[in-house]
Every structure is written in structure tokens, then in C-alpha cells.
C-alpha positions in Angstrom: 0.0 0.0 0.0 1.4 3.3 -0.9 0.9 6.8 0.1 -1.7 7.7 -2.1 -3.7 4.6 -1.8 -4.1 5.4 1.7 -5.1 8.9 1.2 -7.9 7.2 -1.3 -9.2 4.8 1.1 -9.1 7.6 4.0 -11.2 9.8 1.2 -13.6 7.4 0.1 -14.4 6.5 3.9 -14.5 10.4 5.4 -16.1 11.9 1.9 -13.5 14.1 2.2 -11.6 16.0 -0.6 -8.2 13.9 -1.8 -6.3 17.3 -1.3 -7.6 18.0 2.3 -6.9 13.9 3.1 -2.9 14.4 1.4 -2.4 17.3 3.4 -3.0 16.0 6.6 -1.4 13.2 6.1 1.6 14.6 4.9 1.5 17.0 7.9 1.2 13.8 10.4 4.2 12.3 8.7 6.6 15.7 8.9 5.4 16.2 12.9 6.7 12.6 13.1 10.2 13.5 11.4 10.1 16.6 13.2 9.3 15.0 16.9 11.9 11.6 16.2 14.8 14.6 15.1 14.2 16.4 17.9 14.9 13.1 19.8 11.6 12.8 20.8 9.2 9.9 20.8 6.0 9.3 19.5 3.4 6.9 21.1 0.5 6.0 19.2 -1.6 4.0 21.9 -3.4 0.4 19.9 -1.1 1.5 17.1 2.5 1.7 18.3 5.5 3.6 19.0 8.2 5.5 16.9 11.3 5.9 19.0 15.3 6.6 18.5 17.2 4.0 18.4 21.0 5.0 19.4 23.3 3.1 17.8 26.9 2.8 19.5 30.2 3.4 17.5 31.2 0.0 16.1 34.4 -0.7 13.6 33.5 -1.8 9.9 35.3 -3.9 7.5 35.5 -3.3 3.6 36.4 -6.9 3.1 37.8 -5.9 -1.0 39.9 -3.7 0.4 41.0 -5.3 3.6 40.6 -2.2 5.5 38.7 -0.7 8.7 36.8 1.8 9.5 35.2 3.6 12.6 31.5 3.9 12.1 30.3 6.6 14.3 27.5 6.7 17.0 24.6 7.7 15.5 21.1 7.7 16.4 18.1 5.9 14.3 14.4 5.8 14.1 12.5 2.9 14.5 8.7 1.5 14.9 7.8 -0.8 17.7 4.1 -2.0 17.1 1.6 -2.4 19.8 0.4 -5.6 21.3 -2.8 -5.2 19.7 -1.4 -4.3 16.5 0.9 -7.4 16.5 -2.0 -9.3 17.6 -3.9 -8.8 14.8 -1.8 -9.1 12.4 -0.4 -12.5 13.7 -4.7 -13.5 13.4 -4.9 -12.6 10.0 -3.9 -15.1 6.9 -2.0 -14.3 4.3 -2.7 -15.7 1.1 0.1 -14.9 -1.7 
């Protein structure tokens, strides 16, 4: 599911306007990327959480080479679902 089929499925179930839906949405995404930069997190209760992950420094190979590097600390966002969520995704069947 993409972007814009969400914004038609939120549309077609509101009888909002396509534009109105896209806006909003793209204005829930950018307060996430806003709130997660700020090193903030977001909890979504029944939905889940986005959280920063911080990553410690670690050393890195470059096996052609046969070199090493230092990778940095660095910090990383992530999704952690709720129960619920995982729950009901765990009932469902998937058929490919």
C-alpha cells in the first residue's frame, strides 16, 4: 500500500476532498520527522510507538579492500508495534 492509496481509502471512507486527506497526512508524517529529530518519541496507543534507536560506535570492514573503518555513534528511528497491533496481524492469513 502506498501513500496515495491510503489517502484514497481515507477519502472514500470520510467523503473528504483527496487534497484535504494528502495534506494531513503529509502534515502527520513531517510532525513525526520533526518530533523523532528532535529526539523525541512518538506513542500512538493500539497502534505503536516511533522511537530513536541510538546506535553505538562499532568498527566496519571493507572486506575488498582489507581495511577498517570507525562507524560513528549515530542515532536511528524505528517502529515498535503495539500488542494489539501485532496481535492482529499475527490472526490474519495471508494468502500470496
Amino acid at each position: 500500500m502506498t501513500k496515495a492509496d491510503i489517502v484514497a481509502e481515507i477519502a472514500a471512507e470520510t467523503g473528504l476532498e483527496r487534497a484535504e486527506v494528502l495534506r494531513t497526512v503529509e502534515t502527520f508524517m513531517t510532525s513525526i520527522k520533526t518530533s523523532l529529530a528532535d529526539g523525541e518519541n512518538v506513542y500512538l496507543r493500539g497502534f505503536g510507538s516511533f522511537i530513536v534507536k541510538e546506535r553505538a560506535e562499532k568498527t566496519g570492514r571493507n572486506i575488498s579492500k582489507n581495511t577498517t573503518i570507525i562507524i560513528p555513534a549515530h542515532n536511528i528511528p524505528a517502529f515498535k508495534p503495539a500488542k494489539t497491533f501485532v496481535e492482529e496481524v499475527k490472526s490474519k492469513v495471508i494468502v500470496k
